[in-house]
N, C-alpha and C positions, 0 to 999 in steps of 0.2 A: 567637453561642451556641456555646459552646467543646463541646457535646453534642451538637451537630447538623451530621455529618458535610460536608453542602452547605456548609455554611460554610465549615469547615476546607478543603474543594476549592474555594472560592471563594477565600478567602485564596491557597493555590497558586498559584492561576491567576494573580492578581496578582504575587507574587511570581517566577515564572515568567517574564512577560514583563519583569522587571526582571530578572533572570538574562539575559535574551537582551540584553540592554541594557549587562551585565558589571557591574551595580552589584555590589559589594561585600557579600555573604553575602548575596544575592537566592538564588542555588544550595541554599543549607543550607536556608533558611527555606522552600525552596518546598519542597523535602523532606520538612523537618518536617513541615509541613502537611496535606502528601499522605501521609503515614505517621499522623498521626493520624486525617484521614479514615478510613485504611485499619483501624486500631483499633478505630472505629466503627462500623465498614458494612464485616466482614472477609468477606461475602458476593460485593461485588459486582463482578463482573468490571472495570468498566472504571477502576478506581482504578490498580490493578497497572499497566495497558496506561498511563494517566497517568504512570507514574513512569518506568515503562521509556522513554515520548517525553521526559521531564525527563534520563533517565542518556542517554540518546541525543543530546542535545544538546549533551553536555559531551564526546561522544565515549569513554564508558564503556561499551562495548559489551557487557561481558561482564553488568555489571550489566542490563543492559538488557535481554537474556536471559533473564535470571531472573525480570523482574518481567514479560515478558510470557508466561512459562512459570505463572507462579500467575495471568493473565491466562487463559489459558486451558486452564487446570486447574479454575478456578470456571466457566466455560462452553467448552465445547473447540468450537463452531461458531460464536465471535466473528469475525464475517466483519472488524471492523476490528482484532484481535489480529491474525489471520492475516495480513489485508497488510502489516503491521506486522513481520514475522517476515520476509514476502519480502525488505520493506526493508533487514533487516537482514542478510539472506543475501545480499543485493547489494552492499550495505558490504563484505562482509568474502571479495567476488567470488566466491561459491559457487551460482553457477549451478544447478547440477542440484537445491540444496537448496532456491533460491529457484522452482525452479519446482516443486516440490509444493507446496509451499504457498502457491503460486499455482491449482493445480489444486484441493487443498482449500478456497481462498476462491472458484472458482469452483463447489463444489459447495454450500458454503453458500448462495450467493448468485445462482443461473443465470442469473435477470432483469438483471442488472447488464453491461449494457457494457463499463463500463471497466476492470473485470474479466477479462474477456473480451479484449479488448486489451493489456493487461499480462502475460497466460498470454501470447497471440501475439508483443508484443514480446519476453520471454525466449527464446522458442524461436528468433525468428530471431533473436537476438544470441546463442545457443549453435550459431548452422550446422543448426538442424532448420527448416528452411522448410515441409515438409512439415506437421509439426505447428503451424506457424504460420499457417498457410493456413485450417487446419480453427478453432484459434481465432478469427482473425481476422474469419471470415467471420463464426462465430456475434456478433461482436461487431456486424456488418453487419447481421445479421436482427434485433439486437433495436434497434437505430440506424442504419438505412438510411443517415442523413446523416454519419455518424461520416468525417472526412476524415482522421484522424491513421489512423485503421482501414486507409481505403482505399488511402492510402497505402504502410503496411506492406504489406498482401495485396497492391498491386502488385511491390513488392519480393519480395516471398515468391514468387508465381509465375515472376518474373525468375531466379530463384535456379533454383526447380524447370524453368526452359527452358521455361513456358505463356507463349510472347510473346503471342499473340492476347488470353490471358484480362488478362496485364497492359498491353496496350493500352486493354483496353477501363478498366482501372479510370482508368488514366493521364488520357485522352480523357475521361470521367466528373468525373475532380477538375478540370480545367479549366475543364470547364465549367460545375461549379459554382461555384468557385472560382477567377473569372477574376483575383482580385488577388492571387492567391497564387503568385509564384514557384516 
């Protein structure tokens, strides 16, 4: 139903993964597609966000930008626009940009973990352990078992000189995690 935008993003999606496959004008077509949807349903945020993961996959950045800029200009608290943005502040190594907008997707979204985790991993790959500590943990209270978490925050405290507190996490992943190197 060439009127009914699901389509046309169904078509994409198809097309799309035949682009990740390098067939031959899979790229354009999934395009199209996703621009006609967009013609159809000019409301709804997550088409924009689709296209920008389509320019992003061809490594058109700047494109990519753009589309998740009217991504979240039709809803500005798209907690998956947002991470989408850090994504892309990481691509193009800008740290300090990728972590607002890791701070803003942890404000959309507070309940979210991994979220949580991703703010803490920024900060201690920018030398702020400090700040990575306070994320990290909250990523701990809302997933006590989070071991990628525990991990960092042991690292994080390492950094800030709390051996005792990264003892304790260290002795902790172990022991939950006896097969884990």
């Amino acid at each position: 139903n060439n009127k009914d935008y699901r389509s046309q993003l169904a078509l994409g999606r198809v097309y799309e993964f035949l682009s990740s496959l390098n067939v031959e004008g899979a790229y354009e077509s999934a395009k199209a597609s996703y621009q006609s949807s967009a013609a159809l349903n000019p409301t709804n945020p997550t088409i924009p966000l689709i296209l920008a993961r389509l320019e992003s996959s061809k490594n058109n950045l700047v494109l990519a930008q753009e589309q998740v800029s009217k991504s979240l200009t039709l809803k500005p608290n798209y907690t998956d626009a947002i991470l989408f943005v850090v994504q892309l502040n990481v691509a193009n190594n800008d740290l300090p940009k990728a972590i607002e907008a890791a701070i803003a997707a942890a404000q959309t979204a507070p309940g979210v973990a991994p979220i949580w985790f991703q703010l803490g991993l920024l900060y201690y790959a920018s030398g702020d352990a400090a700040k990575a500590i306070q994320a990290l943990e909250q990523a701990i209270r809302i997933v006590p078992e989070y071991a990628n978490a525990k991990y960092f925050l042991g690292l994080s405290y390492n950094a800030q000189n709390r051996m005792p507190d990264a003892i304790l996490v260290f002795e902790d992943l172990a022991r939950t995690n006896p097969d884990n190197a």
